[in-house]
Structure formats: C-alpha cells, structure tokens
C-alpha positions as CSV (number, residue, x, y, z in Angstrom):
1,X,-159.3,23.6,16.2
2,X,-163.3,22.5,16.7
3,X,-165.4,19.7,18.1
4,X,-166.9,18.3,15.1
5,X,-170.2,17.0,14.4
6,X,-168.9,14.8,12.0
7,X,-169.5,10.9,12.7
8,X,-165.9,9.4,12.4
9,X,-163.8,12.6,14.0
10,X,-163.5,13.6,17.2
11,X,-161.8,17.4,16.1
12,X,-161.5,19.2,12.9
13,X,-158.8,21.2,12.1
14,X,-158.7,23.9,9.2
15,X,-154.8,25.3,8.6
16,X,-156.1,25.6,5.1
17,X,-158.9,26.9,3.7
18,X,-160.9,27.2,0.1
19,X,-161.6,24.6,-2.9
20,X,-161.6,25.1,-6.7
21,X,-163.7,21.6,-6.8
22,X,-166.4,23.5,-7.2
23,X,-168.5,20.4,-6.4
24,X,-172.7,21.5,-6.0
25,X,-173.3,19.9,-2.9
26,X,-170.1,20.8,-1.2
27,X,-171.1,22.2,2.9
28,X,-167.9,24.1,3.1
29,X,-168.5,26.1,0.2
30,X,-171.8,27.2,1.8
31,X,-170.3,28.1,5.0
32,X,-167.9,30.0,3.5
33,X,-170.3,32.0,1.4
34,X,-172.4,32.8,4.8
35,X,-169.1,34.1,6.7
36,X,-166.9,35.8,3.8
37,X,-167.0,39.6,4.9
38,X,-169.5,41.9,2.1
39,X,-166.9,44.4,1.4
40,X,-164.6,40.8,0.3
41,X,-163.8,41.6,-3.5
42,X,-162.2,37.9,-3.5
43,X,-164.5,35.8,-3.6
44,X,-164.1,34.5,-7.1
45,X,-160.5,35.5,-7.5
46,X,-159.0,32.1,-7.6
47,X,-160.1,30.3,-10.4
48,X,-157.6,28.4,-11.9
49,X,-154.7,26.2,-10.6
50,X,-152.0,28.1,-9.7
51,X,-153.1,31.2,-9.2
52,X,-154.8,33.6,-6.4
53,X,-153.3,31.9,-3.1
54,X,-153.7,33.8,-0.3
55,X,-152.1,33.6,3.3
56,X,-153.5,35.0,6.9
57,X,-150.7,35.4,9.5
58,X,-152.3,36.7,12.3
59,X,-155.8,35.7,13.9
60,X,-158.3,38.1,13.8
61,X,-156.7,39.8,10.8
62,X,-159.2,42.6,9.1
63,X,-162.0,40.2,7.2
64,X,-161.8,37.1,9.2
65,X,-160.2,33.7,8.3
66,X,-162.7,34.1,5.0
67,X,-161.4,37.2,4.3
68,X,-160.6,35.3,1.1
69,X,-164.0,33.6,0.7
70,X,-163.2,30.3,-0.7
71,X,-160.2,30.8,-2.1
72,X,-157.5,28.5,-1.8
73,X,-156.3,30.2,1.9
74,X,-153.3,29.1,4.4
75,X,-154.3,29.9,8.0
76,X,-150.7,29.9,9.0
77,X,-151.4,31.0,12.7
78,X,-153.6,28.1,12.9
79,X,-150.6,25.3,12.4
80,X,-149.7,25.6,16.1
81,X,-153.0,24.3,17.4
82,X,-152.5,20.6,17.8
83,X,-149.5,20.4,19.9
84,X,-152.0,22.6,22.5
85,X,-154.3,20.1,22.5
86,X,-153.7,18.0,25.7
87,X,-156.1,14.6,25.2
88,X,-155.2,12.5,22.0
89,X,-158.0,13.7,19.7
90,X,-159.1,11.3,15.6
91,X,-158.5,15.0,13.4
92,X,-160.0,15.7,10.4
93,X,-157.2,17.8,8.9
94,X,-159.0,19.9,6.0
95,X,-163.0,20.1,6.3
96,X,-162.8,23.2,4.7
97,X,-160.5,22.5,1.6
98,X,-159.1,19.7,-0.2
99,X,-155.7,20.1,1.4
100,X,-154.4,17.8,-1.9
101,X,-155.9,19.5,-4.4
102,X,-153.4,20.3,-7.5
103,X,-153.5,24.0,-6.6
104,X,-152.4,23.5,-3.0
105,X,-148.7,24.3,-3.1
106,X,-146.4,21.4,-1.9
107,X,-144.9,24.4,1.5
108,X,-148.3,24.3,2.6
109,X,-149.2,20.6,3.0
110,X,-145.4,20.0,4.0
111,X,-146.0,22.5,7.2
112,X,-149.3,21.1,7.8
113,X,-147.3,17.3,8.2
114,X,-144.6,18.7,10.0
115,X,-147.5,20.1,12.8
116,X,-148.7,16.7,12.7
117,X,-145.8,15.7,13.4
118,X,-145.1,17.3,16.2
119,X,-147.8,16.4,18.2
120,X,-148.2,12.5,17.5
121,X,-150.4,11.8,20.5
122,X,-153.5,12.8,17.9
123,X,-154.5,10.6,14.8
124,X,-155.0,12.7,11.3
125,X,-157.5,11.5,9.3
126,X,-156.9,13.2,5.6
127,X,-159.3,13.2,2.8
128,X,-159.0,14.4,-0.9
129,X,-160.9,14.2,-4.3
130,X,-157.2,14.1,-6.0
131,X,-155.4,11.1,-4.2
132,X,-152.9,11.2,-7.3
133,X,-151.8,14.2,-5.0
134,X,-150.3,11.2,-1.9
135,X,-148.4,9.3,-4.7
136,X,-147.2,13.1,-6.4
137,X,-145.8,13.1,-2.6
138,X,-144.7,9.9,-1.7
139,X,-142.5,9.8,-5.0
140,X,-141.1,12.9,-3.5
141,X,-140.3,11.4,-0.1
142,X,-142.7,13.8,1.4
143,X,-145.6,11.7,2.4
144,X,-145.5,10.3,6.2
145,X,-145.9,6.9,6.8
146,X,-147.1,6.9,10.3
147,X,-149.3,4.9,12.5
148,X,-151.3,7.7,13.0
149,X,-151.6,9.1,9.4
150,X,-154.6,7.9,7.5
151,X,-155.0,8.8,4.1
152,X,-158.6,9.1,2.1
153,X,-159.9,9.4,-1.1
154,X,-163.4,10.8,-1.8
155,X,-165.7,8.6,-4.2
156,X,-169.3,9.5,-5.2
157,X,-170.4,7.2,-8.1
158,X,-168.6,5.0,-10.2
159,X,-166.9,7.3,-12.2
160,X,-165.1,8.3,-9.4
161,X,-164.6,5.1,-8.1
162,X,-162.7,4.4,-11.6
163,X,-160.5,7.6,-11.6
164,X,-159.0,6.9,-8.2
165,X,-159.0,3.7,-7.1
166,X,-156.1,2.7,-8.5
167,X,-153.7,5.6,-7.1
168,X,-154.9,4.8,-3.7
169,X,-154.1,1.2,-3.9
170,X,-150.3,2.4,-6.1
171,X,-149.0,3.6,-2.5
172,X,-147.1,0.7,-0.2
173,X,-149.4,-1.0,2.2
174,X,-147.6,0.4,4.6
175,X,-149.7,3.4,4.4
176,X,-152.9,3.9,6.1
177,X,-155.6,4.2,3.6
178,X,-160.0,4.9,3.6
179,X,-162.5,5.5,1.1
180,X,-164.8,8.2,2.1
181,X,-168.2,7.2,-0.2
182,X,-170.3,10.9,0.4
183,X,-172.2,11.6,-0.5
184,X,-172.9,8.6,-2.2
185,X,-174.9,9.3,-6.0
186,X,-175.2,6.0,-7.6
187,X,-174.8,2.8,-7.2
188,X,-170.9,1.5,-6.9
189,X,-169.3,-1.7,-8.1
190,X,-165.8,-2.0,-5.9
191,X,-163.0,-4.3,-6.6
192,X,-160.2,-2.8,-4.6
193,X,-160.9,-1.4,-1.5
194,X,-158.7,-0.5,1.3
195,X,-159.2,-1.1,5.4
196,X,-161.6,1.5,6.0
197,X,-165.1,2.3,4.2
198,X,-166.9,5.0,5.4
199,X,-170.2,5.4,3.6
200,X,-172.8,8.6,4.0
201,X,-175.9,10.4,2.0
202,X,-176.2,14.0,1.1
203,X,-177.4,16.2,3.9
204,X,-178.8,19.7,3.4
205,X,-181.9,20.6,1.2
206,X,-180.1,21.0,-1.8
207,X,-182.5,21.2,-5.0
208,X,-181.2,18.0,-6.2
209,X,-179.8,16.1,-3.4
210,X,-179.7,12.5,-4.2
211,X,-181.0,9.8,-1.6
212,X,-179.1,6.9,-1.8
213,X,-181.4,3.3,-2.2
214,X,-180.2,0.7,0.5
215,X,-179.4,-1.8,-2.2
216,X,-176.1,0.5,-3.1
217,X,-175.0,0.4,0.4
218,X,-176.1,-3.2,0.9
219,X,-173.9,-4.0,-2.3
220,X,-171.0,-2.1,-0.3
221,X,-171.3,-3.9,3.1
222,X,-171.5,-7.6,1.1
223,X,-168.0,-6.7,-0.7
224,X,-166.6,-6.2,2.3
225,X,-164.6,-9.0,4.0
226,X,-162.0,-8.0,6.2
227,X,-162.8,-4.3,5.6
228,X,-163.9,-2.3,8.0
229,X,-167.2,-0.4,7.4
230,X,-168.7,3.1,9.2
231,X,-171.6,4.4,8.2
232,X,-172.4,8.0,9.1
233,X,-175.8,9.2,11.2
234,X,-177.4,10.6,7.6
235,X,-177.6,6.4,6.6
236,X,-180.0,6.2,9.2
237,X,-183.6,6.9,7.3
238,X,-182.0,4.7,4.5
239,X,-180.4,1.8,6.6
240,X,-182.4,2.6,10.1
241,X,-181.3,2.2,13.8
242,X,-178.6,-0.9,13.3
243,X,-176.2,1.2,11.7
244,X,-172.6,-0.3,11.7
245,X,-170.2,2.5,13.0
246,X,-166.2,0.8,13.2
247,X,-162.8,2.1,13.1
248,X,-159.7,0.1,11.6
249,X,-157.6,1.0,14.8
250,X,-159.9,-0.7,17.1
C-alpha cells in the first residue's frame, strides 16, 4: 500500500493489477509501460476477456509486480496489507486496474472483499468503468453492503453517463454509491446522481487532452441539491482557488 497523491484518498492499494479498457488517457497504463521489465514478452498477451490472467505470489518475484505489463495481474501477496495498517486510512482499492472489469474473475474481487473485510477500521473507495459488474455481484450475494464500502462508477461524457447510470442507481440504497466524472470530455446533462460527485480534468500532456469549459462543471454543481460535490486540484485553472472539496461521510 502507498500514500496517494490523489485528491479524495488518503492510501491506494493495488492487489490487482492491468486493464483491457484500453482507454488513451488512462495514467496507469503509462506507468505500467515505464516499469514493465524489457526482456517482458507479455505485454500485449491479454487481449481479450477471459484470457491471459496472470498471478504473482511472492514479492519481489523475477520481473517485478509488472512482470506482466498491464495485463490483467493478481498481486496475491499484496492482500494482507490493510489489516497492517494501524490508523484508519479513505483506500482507493484498484488505481491500477479496473478491479470490475468483465475479465476480472469473480475469486479475485471476492479475496480482495474478504481483505477488506478484515480490517474494517479503513474505508474502500472502489471505482469501475463497468458498474454492471456491482449488480453481476450483488445478484450473487457477493457484494458487501458496508458502511465503509463505497462503490463508483467512471463517467467521461454523456455517452457514458447513459450506459451506466442506471446500473448504479439498480442497486438498493443501502449501498454506498459516487460518480467519479474524470476526466471530464464534454459537457454532461445528469438526472440521477448518487451522494457523492467527484469531478476532475485530464492531467498529463497527452496530444489531445481535453480541457474542460467551467460551464460543464458549473451545470454539474447547479444539479446538485443534496449531493455532495469534490472537485479534484486539476479544476483549479478551470474553476480557480474556491474549489469545493467534500466527502459524504462528513
């Protein structure tokens, strides 16, 4: 587990690793690519569902935890590592993956829940482009409903907004739920929206890295009533110093 440098986490913790998103301005896949070792023959040896899942038992195995570049990757001597964290820590579970993603055997996310578990003085922030994944799970009585548990979907335009929307809002309210808009690439008309809104432009110097316009995010904040909004430190050259930065369990 790491200190994190992202806005609304405290820790991050990767028991998985890899994505088959393939999404162009995704940071992990560019940290990935810097560490995987240059004999790796791997790298693009996962690339359908299913297929080319790798585990690493032991750390400092030969290759390193990208030993696999970014292919889908369990980290299983990695799923200890919250219960020896002493002061309650907000964990983003999965920076480096999509722990939900339709390739990601049910074992793995059930062994990650079950270290969660285990060590409930830490809150576990999860986030997924595939939140038909949480409902996949909940139908299969395998989705905790904890006070601790928050569960997030990723939205980056509209379409997105459209595709996922309403499998987030199909699980009880019961359930801790966020939207995660980053980065955000157009402008976004919202009818259902859970507690929590985080909202955040594209860093990096990516070729074509779109720079949100304050009237998408404006459009966002106005929509939101008794929501509860964060926006991350790159909405600062776009909103400026007043940004509004709060958490649901506050």
């Amino acid at each position: 587990m790491n200190n994190t440098k992202i806005d609304w986490a405290t820790m991050s913790w990767n028991p998985v690793t890899g994505c088959l998103h393939n999404c162009s301005y995704c940071y992990a896949r560019r940290i990935a690519q810097r560490f995987t070792p240059a004999t790796s023959d791997n790298w693009d040896d996962c690339t359908q569902p299913g297929g080319g899942l790798h585990e690493i038992r032991t750390k400092g195995s030969n290759g390193g935890p990208w030993k696999y570049g970014f292919a889908p990757t369990l980290h299983s001597y990695r799923l200890g590592e919250p219960a020896q964290v002493k002061k309650p820590q907000t964990i983003f579970v999965g920076s480096m993956c999509d722990l939900f993603g339709e390739w990601v055997p049910d074992e793995w996310i059930e062994a990650v829940f079950t270290t969660c578990l285990s060590a409930t003085k830490h809150r576990y922030l999860f986030l997924t482009k595939n939140p038909e994944r949480y409902l996949n799970l909940y139908y299969k009585d395998k989705l905790p409903e904890q006070a601790n548990f928050w569960y997030g979907a990723t939205i980056t335009k509209q379409d997105d907004y459209e595709s996922v929307w309403r499998k987030l809002a199909d699980l009880p309210q019961t359930y801790n739920t966020f939207f995660s808009i980053e980065p955000m690439h157009g402008e976004i008309n919202i009818g259902f929206m859970p507690p929590w809104i985080i909202i955040g432009a594209e860093t990096g110097n990516r070729k074509d890295k779109c720079i949100p316009k304050r009237e998408w995010v404006e459009s966002i904040v106005l929509a939101c009533t008794e929501e509860v909004v964060f926006m991350k430190e790159s909405l600062r050259p776009i909103w400026g110093d007043n940004l509004i930065q709060k958490y649901p369990w506050w």
